[in-house]
N, C-alpha and C positions, 0 to 999 in steps of 0.2 A: 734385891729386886726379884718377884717373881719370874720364873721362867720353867719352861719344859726342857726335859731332857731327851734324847733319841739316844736309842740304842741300835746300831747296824751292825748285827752279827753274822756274817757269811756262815753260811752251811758249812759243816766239816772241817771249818778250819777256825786257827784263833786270828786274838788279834780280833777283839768287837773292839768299833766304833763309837764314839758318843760325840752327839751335838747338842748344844744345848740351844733354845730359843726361846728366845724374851716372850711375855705373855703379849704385850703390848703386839709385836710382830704377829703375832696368832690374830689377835682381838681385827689386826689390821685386815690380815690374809680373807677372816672368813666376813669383813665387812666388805671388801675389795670383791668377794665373790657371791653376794649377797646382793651389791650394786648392780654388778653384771649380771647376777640373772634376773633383777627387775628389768633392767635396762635389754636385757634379751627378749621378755617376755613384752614388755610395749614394743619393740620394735616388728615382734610378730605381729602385736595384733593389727599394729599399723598397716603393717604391711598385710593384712587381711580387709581391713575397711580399703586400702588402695586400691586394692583388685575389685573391691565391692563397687569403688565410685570410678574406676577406669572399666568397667562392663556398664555401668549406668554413665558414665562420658561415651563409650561408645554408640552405645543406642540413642542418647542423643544426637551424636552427628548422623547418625546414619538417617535419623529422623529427618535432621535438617537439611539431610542432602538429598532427600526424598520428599523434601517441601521445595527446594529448589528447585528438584528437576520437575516437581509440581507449579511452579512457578512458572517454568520456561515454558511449558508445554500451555499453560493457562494463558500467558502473553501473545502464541502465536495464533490459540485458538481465537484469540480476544483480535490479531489482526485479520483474523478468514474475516470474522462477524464485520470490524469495519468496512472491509473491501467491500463484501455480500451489500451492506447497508449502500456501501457509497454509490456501488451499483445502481442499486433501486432508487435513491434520489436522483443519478444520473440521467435512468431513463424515463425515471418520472417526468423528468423536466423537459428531456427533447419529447415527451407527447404529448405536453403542454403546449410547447412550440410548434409541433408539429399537427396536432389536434387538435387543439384549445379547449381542452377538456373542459378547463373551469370556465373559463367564458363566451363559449358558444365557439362552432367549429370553422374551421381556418378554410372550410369552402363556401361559408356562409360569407366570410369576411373576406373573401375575393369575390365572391359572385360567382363562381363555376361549381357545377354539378358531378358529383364523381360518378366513374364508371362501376358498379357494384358488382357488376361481373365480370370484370377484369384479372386474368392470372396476373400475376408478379414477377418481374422481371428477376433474374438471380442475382443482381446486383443489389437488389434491395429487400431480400426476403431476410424475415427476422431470424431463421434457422442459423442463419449466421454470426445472430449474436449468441456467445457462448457465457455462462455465467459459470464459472468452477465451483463444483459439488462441496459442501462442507464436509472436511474427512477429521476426523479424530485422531490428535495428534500421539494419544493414550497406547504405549507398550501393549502387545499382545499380552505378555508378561505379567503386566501390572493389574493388580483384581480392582473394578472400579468403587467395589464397594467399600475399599479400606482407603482410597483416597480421602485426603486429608479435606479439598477443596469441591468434593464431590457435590454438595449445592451448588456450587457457583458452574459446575462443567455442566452440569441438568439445566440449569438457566443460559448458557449459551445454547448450549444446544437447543434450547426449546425457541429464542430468539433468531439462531441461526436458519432453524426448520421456516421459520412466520417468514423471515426476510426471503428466502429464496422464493416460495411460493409465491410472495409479493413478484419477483424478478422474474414467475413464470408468469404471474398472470400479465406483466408488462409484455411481455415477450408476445403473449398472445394474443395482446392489442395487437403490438406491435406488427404481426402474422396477419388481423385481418385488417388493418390499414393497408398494408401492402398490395393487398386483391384491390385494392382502388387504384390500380394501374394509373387511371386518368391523373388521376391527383397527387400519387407519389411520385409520378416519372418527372414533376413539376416543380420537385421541392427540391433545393440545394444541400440533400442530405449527406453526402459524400465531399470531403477536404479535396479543394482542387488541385494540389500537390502536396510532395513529398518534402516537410521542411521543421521549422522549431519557429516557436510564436516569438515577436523580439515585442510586439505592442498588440495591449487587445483594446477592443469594441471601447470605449468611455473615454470618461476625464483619464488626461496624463498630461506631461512637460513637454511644451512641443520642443522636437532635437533643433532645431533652428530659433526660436524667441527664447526659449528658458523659461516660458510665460506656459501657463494651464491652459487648456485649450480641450475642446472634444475632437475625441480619435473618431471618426465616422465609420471604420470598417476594422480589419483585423491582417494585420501587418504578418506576414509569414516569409521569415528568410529561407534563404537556396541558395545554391551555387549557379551564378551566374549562367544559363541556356537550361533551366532544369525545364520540363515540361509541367504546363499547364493543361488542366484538365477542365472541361465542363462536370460541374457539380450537377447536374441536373438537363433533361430535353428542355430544348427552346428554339427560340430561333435570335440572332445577329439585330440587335439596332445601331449599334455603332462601334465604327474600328477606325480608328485613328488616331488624334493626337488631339489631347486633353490640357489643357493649363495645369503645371503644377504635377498632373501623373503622366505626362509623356505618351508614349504607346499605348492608347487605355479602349477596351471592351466593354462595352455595353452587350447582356443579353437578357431578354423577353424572355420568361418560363410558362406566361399563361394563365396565370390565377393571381394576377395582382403581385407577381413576383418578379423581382428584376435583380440580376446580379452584376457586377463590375469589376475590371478588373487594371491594374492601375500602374506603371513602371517596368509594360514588360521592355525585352530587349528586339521581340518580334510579333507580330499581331500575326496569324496566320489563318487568319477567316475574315469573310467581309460582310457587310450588312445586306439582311435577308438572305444569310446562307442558315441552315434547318442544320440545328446541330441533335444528338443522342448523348447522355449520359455516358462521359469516359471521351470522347472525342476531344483532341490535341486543338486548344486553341489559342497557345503563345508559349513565350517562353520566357524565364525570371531574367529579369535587368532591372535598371537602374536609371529609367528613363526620366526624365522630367526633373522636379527637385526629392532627389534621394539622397541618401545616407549611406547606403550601399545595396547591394544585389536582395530583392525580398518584391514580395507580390502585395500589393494593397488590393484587397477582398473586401468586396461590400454587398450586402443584401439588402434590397428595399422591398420593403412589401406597403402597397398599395400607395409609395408616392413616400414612403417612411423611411428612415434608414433603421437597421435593426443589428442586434449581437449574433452575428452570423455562425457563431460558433453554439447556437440555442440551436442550429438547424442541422449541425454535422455529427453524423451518429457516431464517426469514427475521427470524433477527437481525440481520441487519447492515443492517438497511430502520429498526433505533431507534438515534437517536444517543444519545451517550454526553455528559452534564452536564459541564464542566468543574471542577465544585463537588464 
C-alpha cells in the first residue's frame, strides 16, 4: 500500500523519528480540509448577505413603524375633522330650528316681530360657543415632506380648514340672531336642568304597555329635588296637577312657544307669575305616573308639540342613559 513517511529529527540530538501515513489518510486529511474551507467560505458569505438583508429588515421596520405612527397620528387627525364636521351639522340644524333658514323664519311662523336692535343677553351670545382649533398632530421632529401619507394630511387639512369656517360662519349667524333680544330671549335654547336623557322626542316602548307609542317630549333623569330651570322668558299659564304628569308647568314664551313641564316633586311658581331665563321653577320628582325621579320636557310651538332637543344649544352638557 502506498503511504508516506515523516521523518522527525530533533536538532542536535539523535534518535530521528519516522511515521509513516497511508496515502489514503492524506487524500482524506486534505479533502477533510478542502470541505472546511468551502464550507468556511459559504458560511461568510452567508453571513455577509445576512447583514445585507438584516440592515434592509431593519429599514423596513423602521419604515413600518413610521407608517404606524403615521397611521396614529392620521386617525386622530381624522377624529378633530369628524368632531369639526359633527359640529357644524350640529349647529346647522339648532338654526334651522332656531331660524328656519330653509323654510321661512320662525318669527314669521309665530307672528312676532323681532327687536333688531336689541343687545344680547350673556346668557345667549354665541361667543360662548367654542369650536376647537384644528392642531396638527405632526412631530416638530418629523419633515412633512417625507411623510409617507402626506396627500391624505393636505386633504385633511384642507377639509378641516372649509369645516371650521363653516363653524364660524354659523357662529356668526348665530352672534347676529342673538341681537334679536325680543326673539331669542323667547326660545327655549338652554337645557332646563342638569341630568342624562333616559327617552327622547318620538316613537319608543311605552315603560308601562310594552306597546309603541309616541314620546310627546324628552324625558331627563336627576336625582330627585335637582332644580328646574326656565329655558327661556315667559310668563306661568299653569301650575298644578296634570293627569298622568303630576306637578306639571305650563309656560307662555310669546312667539307661539310654550314649554311644559311634567313629574316634578314641587311647582314653585304660579300662573301669571313673569319668569326670566335661569329662574328656579320646580324641582325633579316623580309625580304622577313615573318610573322614577326624571323631568318630562315638552316644547310646543304654535299649538305643536316639537323635538325640544332641535331647540337646546347646550345639548351636549346632558348625557345620554345607557338604558
Amino acid at each position: 500500500m502506498r503511504h508516506y513517511t515523516i521523518v522527525i529529527a530533533p536538532e542536535g540530538k539523535s534518535g530521528s523519528k519516522l511515521y509513516e501515513v497511508s496515502y489514503r489518510l492524506v487524500f482524506a486529511l486534505k479533502f477533510a480540509a478542502l470541505v472546511i474551507l468551502l464550507l468556511s467560505g459559504y458560511v461568510f458569505a452567508d453571513y455577509i448577505q445576512m447583514r445585507s438583508l438584516r440592515t434592509v429588515y431593519l429599514e423596513a421596520l423602521q419604515e413600518e413603524r413610521m407608517m404606524k405612527g403615521e397611521a396614529r397620528i392620521l386617525m386622530t387627525s381624522l377624529d378633530e375633522v369628524k368632531a369639526s364636521l359633527r359640529k357644524v351639522r350640529e349647529y346647522s340644524g339648532k338654526l334651522m330650528a332656531i331660524a328656519n333658514l330653509q323654510a321661512g323664519s320662525l318669527v314669521k311662523n309665530a307672528g312676532v316681530a323681532a327687536n333688531q336692535n336689541g343687545s344680547a343677553s350673556g346668557s345667549n351670545s354665541a361667543a360662548g360657543i367654542q369650536i376647537p382649533a384644528f392642531k396638527s398632530s405632526i412631530p416638530d421632529n418629523v419633515s412633512f415632506d417625507r411623510l409617507i401619507f402626506k396627500p391624505v394630511f393636505a386633504r385633511l387639512d384642507s377639509i378641516t380648514f372649509s369645516s371650521q369656517n363653516g363653524v364660524y360662519e354659523i357662529q356668526q349667524v348665530i352672534s347676529r340672531l342673538s341681537r334679536q333680544t325680543t326673539l331669542l330671549a323667547s326660545i327655549p335654547s338652554l337645557a332646563p336642568l342638569d341630568g342624562w336623557i333616559t327617552s327622547a322626542f318620538g316613537k319608543r316602548t311605552s315603560p308601562f304597555t310594552g306597546e309603541p307609542a309616541i314620546h310627546k317630549g324628552l324625558d331627563v333623569a336627576a336625582p330627585t329635588g335637582t332644580p328646574i330651570f326656565a329655558p327661556a322668558d315667559g310668563v306661568v299659564l299653569f301650575a298644578g296637577q296634570r293627569t298622568g304628569f303630576g306637578n306639571y308647568i305650563l309656560i307662555a314664551h310669546g312667539t307661539g312657544i310654550t314649554t311644559g313641564y311634567g313629574h316634578n316633586a314641587h311647582n314653585l311658581v304660579s300662573a301669571g307669575q313673569v319668569l326670566h331665563r335661569g329662574d328656579q321653577v320646580a324641582t325633579v320628582g316623580q309625580s304622577g305616573r313615573a318610573t322614577g325621579p326624571h323631568l318630562h320636557y315638552e316644547v310646543i310651538l304654535n299649538g305643536r308639540t316639537v323635538d325640544p332637543a332641535k331647540f337646546i344649544l347646550n345639548i351636549d352638557q346632558l348625557g345620554v342613559s345607557a338604558h
